[in-house]
C-alpha angles and dihedrals in degrees: 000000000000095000116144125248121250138164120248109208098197091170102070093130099068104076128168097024106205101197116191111175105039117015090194095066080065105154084350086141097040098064111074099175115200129185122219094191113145088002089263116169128184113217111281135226104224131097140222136222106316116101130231110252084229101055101060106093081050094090106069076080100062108072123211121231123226105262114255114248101288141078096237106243123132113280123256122280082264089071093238101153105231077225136073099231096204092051078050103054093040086062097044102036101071082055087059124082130197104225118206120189137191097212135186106206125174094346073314123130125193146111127280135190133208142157128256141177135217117254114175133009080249091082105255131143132198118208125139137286109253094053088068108029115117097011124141098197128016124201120195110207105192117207093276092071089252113137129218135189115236138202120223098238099171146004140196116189090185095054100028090235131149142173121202121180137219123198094238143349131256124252105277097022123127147168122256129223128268112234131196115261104188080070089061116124132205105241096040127139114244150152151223132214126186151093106300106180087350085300095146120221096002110170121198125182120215137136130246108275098191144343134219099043117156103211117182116278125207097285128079108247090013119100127187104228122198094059120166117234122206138166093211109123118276119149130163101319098038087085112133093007123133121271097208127196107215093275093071089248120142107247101164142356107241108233118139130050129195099232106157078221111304099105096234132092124284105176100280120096137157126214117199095234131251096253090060087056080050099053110033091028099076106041082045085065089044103038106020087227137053119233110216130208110241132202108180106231153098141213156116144265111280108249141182090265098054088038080057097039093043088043094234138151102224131067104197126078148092101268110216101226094165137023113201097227117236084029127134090256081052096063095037090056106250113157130212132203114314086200148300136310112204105227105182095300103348131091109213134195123244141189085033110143115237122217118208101169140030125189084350086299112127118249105205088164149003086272093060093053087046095048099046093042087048094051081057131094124231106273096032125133125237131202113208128190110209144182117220125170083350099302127103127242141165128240135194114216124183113211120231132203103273109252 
């Protein structure tokens, strides 16, 4: 309840703005703001680790590079990295693509700029999806300076995914390999190639700061959880590159940068991770749009101060402060917060159910019941264990289609 504030710019891949019709909508597009006060967080639309059923044959078409010199491991206390970086770069770059668009935003028209990587020898590219949304025309420029003209194949407003599509690949150009990113570690060594500011194929080397961040999606209320954070360099222009661990290996999309405001990069970025390109990617190239499981509620992280307010013996869990009415938790029975408690200068909420396990997995916070209704399918259901009035009870929720 005490989190700081901070400022989460989500539209780092639109660099250099050219507005024509209305200089003051200048990088209008490119601030998403976003306020962590009482750590309250809306369900999200973005899944972990577990795969869609329908996605699996879809990795033969992902290639694996051959692994750079190195085993991997973290270098020495010295800081001597166990890779040649520049062997490193001259293996990954041909993979990344520089992305232009001519946009209409908001009755606003422009140019944008973002960042891409190659995902299959059939000419698509995944970026995200605020890069391309809204563009009447997109250009891919590979590493060797050629332009081709692409086709918007599939979008994704809730993990802030695209695929856009050339007719062919350059000489040299290739697709790089997909890694897990639910082996990520913080501490980690990666980097990140893109466009910061149209600087074509900038590389910048930094470690994973932290894992498990929900930054905000696409969608108003909706935020995508299992970010990676990382302090290597991305600034306006990196949007939808490739975050790389040092085998050359895809671990996250860089989208999202901490700026307190200023629009530039401070040392604190988020990268959508690599199991969420696994999952939407491919139905995006099928379908063209992701259907996302929905459970119709609100809440927060269970602290010390609502353990005290709501009078309970445990302090993990995902509180339930609001139930959408009509929602799927609706009809299942959940119950939100029947009012406040004052405790010294906070207003607490109080009657909300607490879930502390979902499918038999532990919820130890908000995050955890985001994160496991996000890795189901619509139509699921889904088995709760809840607190409320201090017992425990089981209920069966059927997820809907999100809204």
């Amino acid at each position: 309840m005490n989190r700081k504030r901070f400022t989460l710019v989500a539209g780092i891949g639109c660099l250099g703005l050219l507005v024509l019709l209305a200089a003051g909508a200048y990088l209008l597009f490119l601030l998403v703001p976003i306020s962590a006060s009482m750590g309250t967080a809306s369900e999200t639309a973005v899944p972990t680790s577990t795969v869609d059923p329908r996605i699996l044959a879809t990795q033969e078409v992902i290639p694996t590079l051959a692994a750079v010199t190195g085993d991997g491991t973290p270098p020495a206390i010295s800081g001597e990295l166990p890779v040649s970086l520049p062997d490193l770069y001259e293996q990954v770059n041909p993979g990344v693509v520089n992305i232009q668009v001519y946009v209409e935003r908001n009755g606003v028209s422009g140019e944008g700029a973002g960042s891409g990587f190659i995902l299959d020898g059939e000419g698509h590219v995944v970026t995200n999806n605020h890069v391309v949304a809204g563009a009447k025309q997109v250009t891919v420029i590979f590493y060797n300076g050629l332009e081709a003209n692409a086709e918007i194949v599939g979008t994704d407003d809730d993990s802030d995914l695209a695929v856009v599509k050339v007719d062919g690949l350059v000489e040299g150009a290739h697709p790089l390999p997909l890694g897990d990113s639910d082996q990520v570690e913080v501490g980690e060594w990666v980097v990140a190639i893109g466009n910061p500011f149209s600087l074509g194929g900038s590389m910048s080397l930094g470690i994973v700061s932290a894992k498990g961040r929900s930054i905000p999606s696409g969608v108003a209320g909706f935020v995508i959880p299992e970010a990676i954070q990382t302090d290597a360099a991305i600034n306006p222009g990196n949007s939808g590159g490739p975050l790389l661990n040092l085998e050359g290996e895809v671990i996250g999309i860089n989208a999202q940068i901490a700026s307190g405001g200023s629009g530039a990069g401070s040392g604190v970025g988020f990268a959508i991770p690599s199991n969420i390109i696994r999952r939407v990617v491919p139905v995006l190239i099928a379908d063209g749009v992701y259907e996302w499981p929905w459970l119709g509620v609100e809440g927060v992280d269970l602290n010390l101060i609502i353990q005290q307010a709501n009078d309970l013996d445990v302090q993990q869990g995902a509180y339930i402060n609001t139930v959408i009415t009509g929602g799927p938790a609706d009809k299942a029975g959940l119950r939100g917060s029947s009012g406040t408690k004052q405790i010294d200068v906070f207003s607490v909420p109080v009657g909300g159910d607490v879930v502390i396990k979902a499918d038999g997995q532990s919820v130890t916070d908000f995050d955890d019941l985001l994160s496991i209704v996000a890795s189901k399918n619509p139509g699921a259901v889904l088995m709760l264990t809840i607190l409320r009035d201090g017992k425990q009870q089981e209920i069966a929720v059927t997820l809907e289609v999100r809204p």
